[in-house]
N, C-alpha and C positions, 0 to 999 in steps of 0.2 A: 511485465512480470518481475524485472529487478528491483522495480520500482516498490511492487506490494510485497516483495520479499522482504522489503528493508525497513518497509514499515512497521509490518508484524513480529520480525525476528529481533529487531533494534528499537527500532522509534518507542511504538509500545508499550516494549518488556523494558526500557530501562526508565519512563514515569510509573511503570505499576509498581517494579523495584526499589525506585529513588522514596516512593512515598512511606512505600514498605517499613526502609531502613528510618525513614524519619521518625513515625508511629512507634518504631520496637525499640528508638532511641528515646523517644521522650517518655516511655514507660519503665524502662531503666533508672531513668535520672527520678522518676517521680515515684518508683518502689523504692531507690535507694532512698530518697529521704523520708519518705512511711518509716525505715525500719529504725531509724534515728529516732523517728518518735514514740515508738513501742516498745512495750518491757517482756509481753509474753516470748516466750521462747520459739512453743511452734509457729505463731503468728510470725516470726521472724525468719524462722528457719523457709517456711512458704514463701517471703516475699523474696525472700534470697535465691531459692529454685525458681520460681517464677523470673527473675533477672536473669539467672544464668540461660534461661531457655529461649527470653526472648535475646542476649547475646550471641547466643549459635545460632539462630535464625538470620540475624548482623550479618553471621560470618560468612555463611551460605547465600548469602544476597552481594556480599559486596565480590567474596570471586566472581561471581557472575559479572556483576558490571564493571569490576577491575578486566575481565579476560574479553567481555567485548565492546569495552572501551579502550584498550591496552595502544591503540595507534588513532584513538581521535582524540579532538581535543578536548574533552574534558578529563583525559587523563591525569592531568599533572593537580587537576583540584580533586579527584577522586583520591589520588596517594594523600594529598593534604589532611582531607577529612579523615583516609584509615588511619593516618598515622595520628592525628587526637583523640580519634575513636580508641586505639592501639594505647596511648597515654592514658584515657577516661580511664577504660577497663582494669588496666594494672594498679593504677592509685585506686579504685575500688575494690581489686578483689586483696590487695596488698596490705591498704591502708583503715578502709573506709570499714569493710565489714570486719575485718578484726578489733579496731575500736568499738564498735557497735556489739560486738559478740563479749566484749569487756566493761561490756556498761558504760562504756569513755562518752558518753552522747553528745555532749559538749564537742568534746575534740572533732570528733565523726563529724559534727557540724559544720564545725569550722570547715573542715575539707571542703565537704560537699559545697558549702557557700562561696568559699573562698576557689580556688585553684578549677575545682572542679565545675564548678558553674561559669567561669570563663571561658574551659575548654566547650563547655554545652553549649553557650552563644556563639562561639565559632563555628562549630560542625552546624546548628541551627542555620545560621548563613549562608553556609558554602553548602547544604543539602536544600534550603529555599532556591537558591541560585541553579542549582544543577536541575531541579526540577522544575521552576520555571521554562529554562534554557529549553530541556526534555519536550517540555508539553508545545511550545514552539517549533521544533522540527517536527513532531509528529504531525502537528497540524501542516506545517508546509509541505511535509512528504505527501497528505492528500491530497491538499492541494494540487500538487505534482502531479498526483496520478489520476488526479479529476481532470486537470491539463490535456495531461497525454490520452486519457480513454476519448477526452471529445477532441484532439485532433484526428485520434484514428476513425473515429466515428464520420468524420468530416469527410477526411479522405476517403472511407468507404462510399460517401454520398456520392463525392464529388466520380469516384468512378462508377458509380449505379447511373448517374446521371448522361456520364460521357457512355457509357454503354448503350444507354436507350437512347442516346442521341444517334450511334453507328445504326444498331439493330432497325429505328426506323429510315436511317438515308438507305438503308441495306435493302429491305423490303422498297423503296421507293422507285430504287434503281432496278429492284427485279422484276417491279411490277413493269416499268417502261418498257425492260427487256422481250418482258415473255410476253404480258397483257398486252401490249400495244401488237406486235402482229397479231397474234390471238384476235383480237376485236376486228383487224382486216379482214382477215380470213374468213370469219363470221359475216362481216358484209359483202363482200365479193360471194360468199355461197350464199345469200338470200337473194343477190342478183340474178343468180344464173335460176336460180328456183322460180323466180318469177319471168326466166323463157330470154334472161339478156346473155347472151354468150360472147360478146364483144368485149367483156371485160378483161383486163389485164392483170394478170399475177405478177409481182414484182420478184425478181428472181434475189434468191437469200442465199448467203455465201458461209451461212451459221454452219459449225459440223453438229450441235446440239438437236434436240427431236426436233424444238421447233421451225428449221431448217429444212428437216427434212422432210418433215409436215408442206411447208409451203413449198416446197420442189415439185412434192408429189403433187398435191393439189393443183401447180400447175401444169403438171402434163398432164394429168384429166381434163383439163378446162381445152387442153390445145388439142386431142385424142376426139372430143365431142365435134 
């Protein structure tokens, strides 16, 4: 159970996440330079809401896997990534959209070419990385738990097995116990039935019925 807790709560949610953050990064980087190439106004003003929302979306995905990530190890490349994420954003919303909203389109250019398309290649890498890494443990966490459901599975044979190894020695032994005088008893009374009275009851020292079966039966035998 720890096993599929960790897979579904962790393994999971942080490649659905990692992918997440990738997709709402690379449509960032690729509205911001549409808006470098456009002169309409609303047209800009759109692609600009559209960035800012897929950046809160960023923001709400990466607490998430900053808070449970915070003591494994991909911590220290997740702060890497927020903090060029953290860079990106400010040179965007500082730099980038204000020359763009000034017609500088040139300049805006430049940024985004320059400075900003380095930071892009970096977080591109270290979020390839994390998500490979990601889709890696989840696969071994099933792995894991593919393991452990067929060793328990195993174990459970193996005691079904030694069970119905006891239950039959169990019955084998009970049958000797009961059935074996039982079937005496039975031929000693077709003896006397067919007029032989000389036969001998072996005296039983059992306190069980069948004991006291073959007690009685032989003081009838010895009474005739």
């Amino acid at each position: 159970q720890a096993v599929q807790k960790r897979i579904y709560e962790v393994e999971f949610a942080n490649v659905a996440d990692l992918k997440d953050v990738r997709f709402h990064q690379d449509r960032i980087r690729t509205q911001t330079l549409a808006m470098s190439l456009v002169k309409e106004r609303n047209r800009l003003e759109a692609l600009k809401s559209s960035g800012e929302e897929y950046t809160k979306k960023n923001d709400d995905l990466m607490r998430k896997l900053m808070d449970r990530e915070k003591n494994d190890k991909h911590a220290a490349r997740l702060k890497e990534f927020e903090d060029l994420r953290t860079a990106f954003r400010e040179t965007r919303e500082n730099q980038v959209i204000p020359l763009i909203l000034a017609g500088k389109m040139e300049e805006a250019r430049t940024v985004i070419t320059g400075i900003q398309a380095a930071r892009n290649e970096k977080m591109t890498a270290i979020i390839d990385e994390l998500v490979d890494e990601a889709d890696r443990e989840a696969k071994t966490a099933v792995s894991d738990s593919a393991r452990a459901a067929s060793a328990a599975v195993n174990v459970l044979a193996g005691m079904g097995f030694v069970t119905l190894i006891l239950s039959a020695g169990s019955v084998k032994y009970l049958s000797g116990i009961i059935a074996g005088p039982m079937q005496e008893l039975s031929r000693t009374a077709e003896k006397i039935a067919a007029g032989d009275l000389t036969v001998n009851v072996a005296a039983e020292d059992r306190a069980d019925e069948v004991g006291t079966l073959t007690r009685t039966f032989g003081k009838m035998v010895e009474n005739m």
